[in-house]
C-alpha positions in Angstrom: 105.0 81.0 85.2 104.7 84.5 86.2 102.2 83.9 88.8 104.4 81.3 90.2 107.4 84.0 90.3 105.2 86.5 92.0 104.1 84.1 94.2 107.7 83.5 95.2 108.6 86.9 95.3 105.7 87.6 97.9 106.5 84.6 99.6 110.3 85.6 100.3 109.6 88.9 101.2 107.1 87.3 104.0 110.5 84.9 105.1 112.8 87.5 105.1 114.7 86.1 102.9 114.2 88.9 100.7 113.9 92.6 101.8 113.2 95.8 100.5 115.1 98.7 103.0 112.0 100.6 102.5 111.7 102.1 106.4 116.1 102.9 106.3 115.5 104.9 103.3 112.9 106.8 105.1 114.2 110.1 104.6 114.4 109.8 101.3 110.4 109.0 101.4 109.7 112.0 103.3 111.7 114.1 100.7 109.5 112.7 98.2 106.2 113.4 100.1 107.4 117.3 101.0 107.8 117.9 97.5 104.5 116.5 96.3 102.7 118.1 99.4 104.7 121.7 99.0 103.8 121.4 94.9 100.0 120.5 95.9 100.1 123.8 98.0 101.2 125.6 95.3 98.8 124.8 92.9 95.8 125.2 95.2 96.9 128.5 95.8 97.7 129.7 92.2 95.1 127.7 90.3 92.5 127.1 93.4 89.9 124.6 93.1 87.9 125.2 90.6 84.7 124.7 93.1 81.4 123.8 91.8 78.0 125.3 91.5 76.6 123.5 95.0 79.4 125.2 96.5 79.8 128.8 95.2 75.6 129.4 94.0 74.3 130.5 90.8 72.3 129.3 88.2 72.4 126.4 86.2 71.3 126.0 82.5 71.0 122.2 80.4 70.5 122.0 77.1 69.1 118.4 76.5 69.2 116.1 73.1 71.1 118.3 71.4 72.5 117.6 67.8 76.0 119.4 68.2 77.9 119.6 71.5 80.0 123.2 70.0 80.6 124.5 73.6 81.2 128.2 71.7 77.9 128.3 70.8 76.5 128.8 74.7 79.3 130.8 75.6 78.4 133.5 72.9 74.7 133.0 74.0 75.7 134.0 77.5 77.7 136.9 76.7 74.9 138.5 74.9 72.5 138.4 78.3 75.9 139.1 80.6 78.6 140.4 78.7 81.1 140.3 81.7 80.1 136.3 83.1 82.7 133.7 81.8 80.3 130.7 82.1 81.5 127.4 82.7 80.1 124.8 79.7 80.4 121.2 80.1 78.8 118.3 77.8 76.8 115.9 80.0 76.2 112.2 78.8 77.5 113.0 75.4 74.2 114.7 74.3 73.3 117.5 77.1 75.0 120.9 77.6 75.6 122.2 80.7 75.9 126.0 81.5 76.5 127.5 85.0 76.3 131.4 85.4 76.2 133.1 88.3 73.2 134.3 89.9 70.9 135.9 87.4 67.1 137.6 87.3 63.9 136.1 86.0 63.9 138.0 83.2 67.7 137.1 82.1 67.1 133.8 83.3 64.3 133.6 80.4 66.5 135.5 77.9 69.3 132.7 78.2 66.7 130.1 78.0 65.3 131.6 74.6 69.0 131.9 73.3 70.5 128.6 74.4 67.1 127.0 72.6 67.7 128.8 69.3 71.4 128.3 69.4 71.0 124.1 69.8 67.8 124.3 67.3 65.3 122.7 70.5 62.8 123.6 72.4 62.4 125.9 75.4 61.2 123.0 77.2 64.5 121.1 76.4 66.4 123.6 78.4 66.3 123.3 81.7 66.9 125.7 84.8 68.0 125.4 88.6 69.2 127.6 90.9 72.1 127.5 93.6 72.0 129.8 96.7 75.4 130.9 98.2 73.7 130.0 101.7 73.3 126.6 100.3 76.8 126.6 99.0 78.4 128.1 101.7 76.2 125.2 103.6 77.3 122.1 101.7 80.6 123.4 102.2 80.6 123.8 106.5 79.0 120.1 106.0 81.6 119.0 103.9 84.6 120.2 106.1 83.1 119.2 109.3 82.3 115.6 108.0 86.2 115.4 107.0 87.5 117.2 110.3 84.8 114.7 112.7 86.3 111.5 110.4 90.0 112.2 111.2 89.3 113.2 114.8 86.8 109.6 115.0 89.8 107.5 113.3 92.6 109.3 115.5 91.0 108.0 118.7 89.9 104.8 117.1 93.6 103.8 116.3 95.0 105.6 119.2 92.5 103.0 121.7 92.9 99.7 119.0 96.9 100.1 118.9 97.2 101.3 122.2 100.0 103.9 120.8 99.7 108.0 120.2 102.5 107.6 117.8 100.6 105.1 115.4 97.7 107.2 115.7 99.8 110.3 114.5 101.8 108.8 111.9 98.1 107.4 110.0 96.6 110.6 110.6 99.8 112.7 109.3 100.0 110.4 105.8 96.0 110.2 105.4 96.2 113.9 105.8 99.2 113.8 102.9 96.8 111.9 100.7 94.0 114.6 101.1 96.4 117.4 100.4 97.9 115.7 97.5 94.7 114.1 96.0 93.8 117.9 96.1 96.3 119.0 94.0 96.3 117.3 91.4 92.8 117.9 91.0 93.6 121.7 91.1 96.1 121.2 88.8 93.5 119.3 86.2 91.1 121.7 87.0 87.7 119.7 87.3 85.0 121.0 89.9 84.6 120.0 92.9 81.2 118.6 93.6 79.5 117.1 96.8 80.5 114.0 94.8 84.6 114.8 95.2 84.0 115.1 98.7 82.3 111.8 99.2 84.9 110.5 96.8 87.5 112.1 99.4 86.1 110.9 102.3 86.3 107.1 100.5 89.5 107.4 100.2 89.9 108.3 103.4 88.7 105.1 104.6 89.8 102.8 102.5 93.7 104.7 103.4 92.8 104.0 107.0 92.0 100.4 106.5 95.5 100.1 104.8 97.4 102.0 107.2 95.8 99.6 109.9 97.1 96.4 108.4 100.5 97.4 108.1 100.4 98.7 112.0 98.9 95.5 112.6 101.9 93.4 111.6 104.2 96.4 112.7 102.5 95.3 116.3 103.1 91.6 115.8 106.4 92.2 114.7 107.4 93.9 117.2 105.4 92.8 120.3 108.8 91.7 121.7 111.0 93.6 120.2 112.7 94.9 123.6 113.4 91.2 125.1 115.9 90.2 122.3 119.1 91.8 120.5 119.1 90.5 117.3 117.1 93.1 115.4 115.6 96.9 115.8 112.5 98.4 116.3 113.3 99.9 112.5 114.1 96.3 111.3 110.9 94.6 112.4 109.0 97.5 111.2 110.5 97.0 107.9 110.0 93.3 107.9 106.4 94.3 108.6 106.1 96.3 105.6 107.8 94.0 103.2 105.4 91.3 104.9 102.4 93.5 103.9 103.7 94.8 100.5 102.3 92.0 98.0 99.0 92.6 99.6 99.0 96.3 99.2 100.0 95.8 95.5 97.2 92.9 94.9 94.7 95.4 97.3 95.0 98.7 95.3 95.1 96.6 91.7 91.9 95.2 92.5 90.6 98.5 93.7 91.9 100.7 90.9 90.7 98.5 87.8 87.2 99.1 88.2 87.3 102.7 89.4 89.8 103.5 86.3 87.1 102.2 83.8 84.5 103.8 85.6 86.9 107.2 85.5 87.3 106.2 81.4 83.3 106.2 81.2 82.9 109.1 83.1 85.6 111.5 81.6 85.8 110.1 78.0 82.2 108.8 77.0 79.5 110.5 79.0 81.7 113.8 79.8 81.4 115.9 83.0 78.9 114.4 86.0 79.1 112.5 88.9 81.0 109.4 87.8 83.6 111.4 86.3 83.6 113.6 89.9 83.9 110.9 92.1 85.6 108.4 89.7 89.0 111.0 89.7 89.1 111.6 93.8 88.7 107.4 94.2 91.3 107.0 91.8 93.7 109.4 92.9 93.4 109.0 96.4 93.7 104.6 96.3 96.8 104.9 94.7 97.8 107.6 97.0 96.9 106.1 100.2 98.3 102.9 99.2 101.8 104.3 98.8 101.6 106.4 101.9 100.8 103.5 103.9 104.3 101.6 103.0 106.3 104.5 101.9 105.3 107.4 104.6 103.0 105.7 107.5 104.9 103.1 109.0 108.5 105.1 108.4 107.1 108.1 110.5 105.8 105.8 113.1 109.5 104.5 113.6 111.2 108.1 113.5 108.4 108.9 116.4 109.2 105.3 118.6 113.0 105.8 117.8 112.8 109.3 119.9 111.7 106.8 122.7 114.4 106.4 125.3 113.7 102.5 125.7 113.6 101.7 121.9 116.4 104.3 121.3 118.9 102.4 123.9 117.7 99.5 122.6 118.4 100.6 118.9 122.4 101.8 120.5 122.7 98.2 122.0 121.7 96.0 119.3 123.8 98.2 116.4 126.9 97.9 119.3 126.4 94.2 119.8 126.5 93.6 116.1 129.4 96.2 115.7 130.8 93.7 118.3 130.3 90.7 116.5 131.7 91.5 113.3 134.9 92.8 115.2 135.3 89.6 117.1 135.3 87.5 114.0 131.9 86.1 114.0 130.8 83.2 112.2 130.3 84.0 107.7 126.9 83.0 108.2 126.4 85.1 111.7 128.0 88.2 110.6 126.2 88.2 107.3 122.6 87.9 108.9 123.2 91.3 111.1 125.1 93.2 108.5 122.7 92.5 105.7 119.4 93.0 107.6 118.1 89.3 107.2 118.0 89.7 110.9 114.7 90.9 110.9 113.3 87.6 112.5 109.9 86.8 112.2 109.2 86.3 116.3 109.8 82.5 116.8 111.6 81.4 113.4 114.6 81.7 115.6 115.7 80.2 118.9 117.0 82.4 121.8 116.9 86.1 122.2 120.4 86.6 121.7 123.1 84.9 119.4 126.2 84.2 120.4 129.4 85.0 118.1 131.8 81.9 117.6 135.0 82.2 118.5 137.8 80.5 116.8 139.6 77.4 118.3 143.3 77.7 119.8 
């Protein structure tokens, strides 16, 4: 019975028969995104990422098969080699300790080995080493940023040539850019590293934002093909029809999407502890349910405040608000009136006859 009701619900927003005022209330949306972007800001620059050890160097200790997973234990073995490092100690697949350091000699490489090995109660050979230049990390990192920077720049000029409009292009970029920024927050603000594995986990999102953002546009450009040759709706209007058009397949998108990737985040966070699921797991997480938003709530609402500065969609905007201004003052039909004062205007091209509707003017 639900389903059916869903069903309906998707089914009336596609009509028009029901409609959310999602792109009117578009400065209410932006409101929502400054804050979120200006708090993300913040906590970057308080907190900072906490980056990992690919990306700042040093050495790397793991304890393996370990009996107890007390964390205290290899932070009080590290102090006694370097009494001023605050090591970073993570349990890896629920049996494995984890130390990073920073860079440290042979000789108090061997002394943490020796300490960390009596401290669990294994082996030397159980405890293993690796080590982490900074010109590595400062490597991965250049790779990193230019593989983001040459992925907006490629989707920029991709949507720019497929839409054949600069202001579609900059609206997508502007709210995947928003779902970086804010993805990035609230991992600063949970504190996990960031490993090459967040950044391909960003750069997913990325795409899979960009894929969203171009099915909206996609119906925003149907919807609005001929937008110009008629008076009975805005620019604004049938780019809100598109959205409430696309919205029940955003919701069913992302839900399928975020299922998997939130028991994969359980696995990774809660049962095998810090490592590559849990790295990537968070950013994919994060960022779908991010870039799904952005795509109803901030993409297609910007696009419209950039065509509304247009002067041919702008007069036409003036002309169809005075027509139906008109209208209502000359008595229109109920039924007339009703559809340009409520919004159910926004036609879907051809469910209506004629570009314009003429009021109906009462009988003497």
């Amino acid at each position: 019975m639900a389903g059916m009701h869903f069903a309906q619900w998707g089914n009336d927003l596609y009509t028009g028969r029901r409609s959310y005022p999602i792109v009117q209330r578009r400065r209410r949306w932006f409101t929502v995104v400054g804050i979120l972007a200006i708090a993300s800001i913040a906590v970057i620059l308080i907190k900072g990422l906490t980056l990992g050890i690919d990306f700042r160097g040093g050495t790397e200790f793991t304890v393996n098969n370990v009996t107890s997973t007390e964390q205290q234990v290899a932070i009080d073995v590290v102090h006694e080699v370097l009494p001023d490092e605050e090591p970073r100690v993570a349990i890896v697949g629920g049996s494995s300790v984890r130390v990073q350091t920073e860079e440290v000699s042979e000789a108090q490489e061997a002394e943490i080995v020796t300490g960390l090995a009596g401290a669990y109660d294994v082996d030397e050979s159980a405890v293993t080493t690796s080590f982490v230049g900074p010109t590595w990390g400062a490597g991965v990192s250049m790779r990193a940023l230019w593989g983001t920077v040459v992925f907006i720049v490629a989707a920029a000029l991709f949507m720019a040539v497929y839409f054949r409009a600069w202001r579609m292009s900059v609206a997508a970029i502007v709210a995947m850019l928003a779902d970086l920024l804010i993805s990035a927050g609230v991992y600063a603000a949970i504190g996990w590293e960031v490993t090459p594995s967040t950044i391909i986990g960003f750069l997913t999102i990325l795409g899979f934002s960009l894929y969203d953002k171009m099915v909206v546009f996609d119906k925003v450009r149907e919807n609005t093909a001929d937008v110009l040759t008629q008076t009975r709706s805005t620019y604004a209007e049938r780019a809100n029809l598109a959205v409430n058009q696309t919205l029940v397949r955003s919701i069913n998108t992302s839900v399928v999407a975020l299922l998997p990737v939130a028991s994969i985040l359980f696995v990774g966070a809660f049962l095998l502890g810090a490592g590559t699921l849990r790295d990537l797991s968070l950013s994919l997480f994060v960022g779908i349910a991010v870039g799904a938003a952005s795509s109803l709530f901030l993409a297609t609402p910007l696009d419209v405040s950039l065509r509304e500065r247009e002067p041919r969609i702008g007069a036409h905007t003036k002309a169809v608000l005075e027509e139906r201004a008109g209208l209502v003052a000359e008595g229109g039909h109920e039924a007339e009136v009703a559809a340009y004062t409520t919004g159910s205007a926004q036609l879907i091209p051809g469910q209506h006859q004629g570009n314009r509707a003429q009021p109906r003017r009462k009988r003497g």
